[in-house]
C-alpha positions as CSV (number, residue, x, y, z in Angstrom):
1,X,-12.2,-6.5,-23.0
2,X,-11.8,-5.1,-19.3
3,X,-10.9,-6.6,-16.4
4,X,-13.5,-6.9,-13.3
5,X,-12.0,-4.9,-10.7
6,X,-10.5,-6.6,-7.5
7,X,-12.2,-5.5,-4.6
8,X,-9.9,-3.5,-3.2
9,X,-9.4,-1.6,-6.3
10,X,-13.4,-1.2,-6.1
11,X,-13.0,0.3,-3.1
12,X,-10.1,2.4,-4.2
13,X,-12.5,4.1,-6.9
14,X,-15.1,4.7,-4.2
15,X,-13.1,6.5,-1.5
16,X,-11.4,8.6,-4.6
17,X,-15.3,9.4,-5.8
18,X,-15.5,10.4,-2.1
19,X,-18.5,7.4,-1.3
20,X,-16.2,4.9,0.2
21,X,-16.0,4.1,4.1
22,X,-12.2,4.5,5.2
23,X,-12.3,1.7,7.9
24,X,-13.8,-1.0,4.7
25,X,-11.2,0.4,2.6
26,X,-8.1,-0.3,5.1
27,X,-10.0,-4.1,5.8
28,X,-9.8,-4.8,2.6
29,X,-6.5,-3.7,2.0
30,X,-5.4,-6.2,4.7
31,X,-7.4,-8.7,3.3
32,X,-6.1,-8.3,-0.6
33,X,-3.2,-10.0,-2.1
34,X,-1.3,-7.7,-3.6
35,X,1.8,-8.0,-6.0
36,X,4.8,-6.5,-5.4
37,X,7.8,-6.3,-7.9
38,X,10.8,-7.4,-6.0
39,X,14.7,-6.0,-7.0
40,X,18.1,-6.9,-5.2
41,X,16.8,-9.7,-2.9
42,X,13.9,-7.4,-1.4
43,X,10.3,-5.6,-2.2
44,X,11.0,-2.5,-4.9
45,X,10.2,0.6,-2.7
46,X,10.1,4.7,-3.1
47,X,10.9,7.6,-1.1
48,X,8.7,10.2,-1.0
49,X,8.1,13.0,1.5
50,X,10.5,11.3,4.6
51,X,8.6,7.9,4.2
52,X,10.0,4.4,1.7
53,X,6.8,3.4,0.4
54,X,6.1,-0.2,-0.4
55,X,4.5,-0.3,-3.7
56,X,2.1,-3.1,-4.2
57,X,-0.5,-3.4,-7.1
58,X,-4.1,-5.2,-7.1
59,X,-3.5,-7.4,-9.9
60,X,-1.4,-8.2,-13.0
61,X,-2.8,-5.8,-15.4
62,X,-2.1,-2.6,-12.7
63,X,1.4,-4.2,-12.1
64,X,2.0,-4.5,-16.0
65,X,1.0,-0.6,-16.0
66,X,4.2,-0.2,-13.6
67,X,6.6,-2.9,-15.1
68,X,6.3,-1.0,-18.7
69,X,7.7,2.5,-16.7
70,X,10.1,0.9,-14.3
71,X,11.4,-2.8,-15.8
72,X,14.3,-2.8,-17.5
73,X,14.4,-3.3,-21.3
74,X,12.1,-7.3,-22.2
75,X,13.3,-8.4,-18.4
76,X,9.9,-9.9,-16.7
77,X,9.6,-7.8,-13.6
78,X,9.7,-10.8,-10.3
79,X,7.2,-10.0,-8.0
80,X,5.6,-11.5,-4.2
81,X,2.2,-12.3,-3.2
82,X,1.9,-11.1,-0.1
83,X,-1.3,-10.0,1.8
84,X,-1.7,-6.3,2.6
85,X,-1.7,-7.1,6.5
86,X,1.4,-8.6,6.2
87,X,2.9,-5.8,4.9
88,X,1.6,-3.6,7.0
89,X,2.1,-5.9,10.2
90,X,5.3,-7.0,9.1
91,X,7.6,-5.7,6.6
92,X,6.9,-1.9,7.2
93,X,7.6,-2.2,11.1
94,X,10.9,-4.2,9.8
95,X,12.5,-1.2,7.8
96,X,13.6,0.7,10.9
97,X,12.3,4.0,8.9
98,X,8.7,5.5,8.2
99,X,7.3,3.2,5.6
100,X,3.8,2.8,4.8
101,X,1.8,1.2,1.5
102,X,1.6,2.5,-1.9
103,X,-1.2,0.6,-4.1
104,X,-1.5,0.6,-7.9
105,X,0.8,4.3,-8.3
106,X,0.8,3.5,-12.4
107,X,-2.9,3.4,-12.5
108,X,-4.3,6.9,-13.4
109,X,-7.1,7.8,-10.8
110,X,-6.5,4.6,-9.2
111,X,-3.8,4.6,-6.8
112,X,-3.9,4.8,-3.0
113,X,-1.2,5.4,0.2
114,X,-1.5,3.8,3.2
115,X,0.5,6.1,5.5
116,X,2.6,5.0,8.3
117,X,0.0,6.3,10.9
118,X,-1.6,5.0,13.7
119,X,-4.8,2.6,12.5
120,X,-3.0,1.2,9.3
121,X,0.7,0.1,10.8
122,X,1.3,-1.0,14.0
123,X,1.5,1.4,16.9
124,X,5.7,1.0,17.4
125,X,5.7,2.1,13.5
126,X,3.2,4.7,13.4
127,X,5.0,8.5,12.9
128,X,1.5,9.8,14.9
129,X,1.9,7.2,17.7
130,X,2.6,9.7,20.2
131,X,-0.2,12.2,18.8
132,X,-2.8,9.4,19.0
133,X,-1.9,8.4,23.0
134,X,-2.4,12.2,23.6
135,X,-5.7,12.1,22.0
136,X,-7.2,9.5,23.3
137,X,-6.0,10.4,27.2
138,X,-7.7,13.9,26.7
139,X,-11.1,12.5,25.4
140,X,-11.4,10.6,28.7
């Protein structure tokens, strides 16, 4: 039997079908509890590209898809419940780096990256910051 889809992964699926509204999908990613497997005393991240990416999943069966490629041997795999906004509002600005949000990356045609950009972090941790200011004094 499959499991109903949590909302964000709904809207996941719809901006990967290329039907979903960007601003509803970055709502509802701040609006989601999302699991993420913790390691060492802190959140289990990724570098890719020049950014650590947070990796958070949308329920237990997406973060079961991860735990069976990353856990170690029949160890459970800890994890926190922490709302998208607070990682985005929080932790990412906290990690003195470019971080941004990586949700469900062991589901096939279901993942989704929250860069560190202007709109989904806070300005201060936003790698377009200064791009963004320069657009908007132009366009008055």
């Amino acid at each position: 039997m499959e499991q109903a889809r949590t909302a964000l992964a709904e809207r996941i699926a719809q901006q990967r079908r290329g039907v979903g509204d960007p601003r509803a999908l970055i709502g509802e990613m701040r609006r989601s509890v999302l699991l993420v497997p913790t390691a060492g005393g802190g959140l289990w991240s990724a570098r890719s590209g020049g950014v650590r990416w947070i990796c958070g999943f949308t329920d237990e069966a997406a973060l079961a898809r991860f735990a069976l490629l990353h856990a170690s041997g029949d160890q459970p795999m800890d994890y926190a419940a922490l709302l998208g906004a607070r990682i985005v509002d929080e932790v990412v600005p906290s990690l003195d780096e470019p971080a941004g949000l990586a949700v469900d990356i062991a589901t096939e045609d279901g993942s989704m990256f929250f860069p560190p950009v202007v709109g989904i972090v806070p300005d201060a941790a936003a790698v377009d910051f200064g791009e963004a200011e320069e657009g908007r004094s132009h366009g008055r």
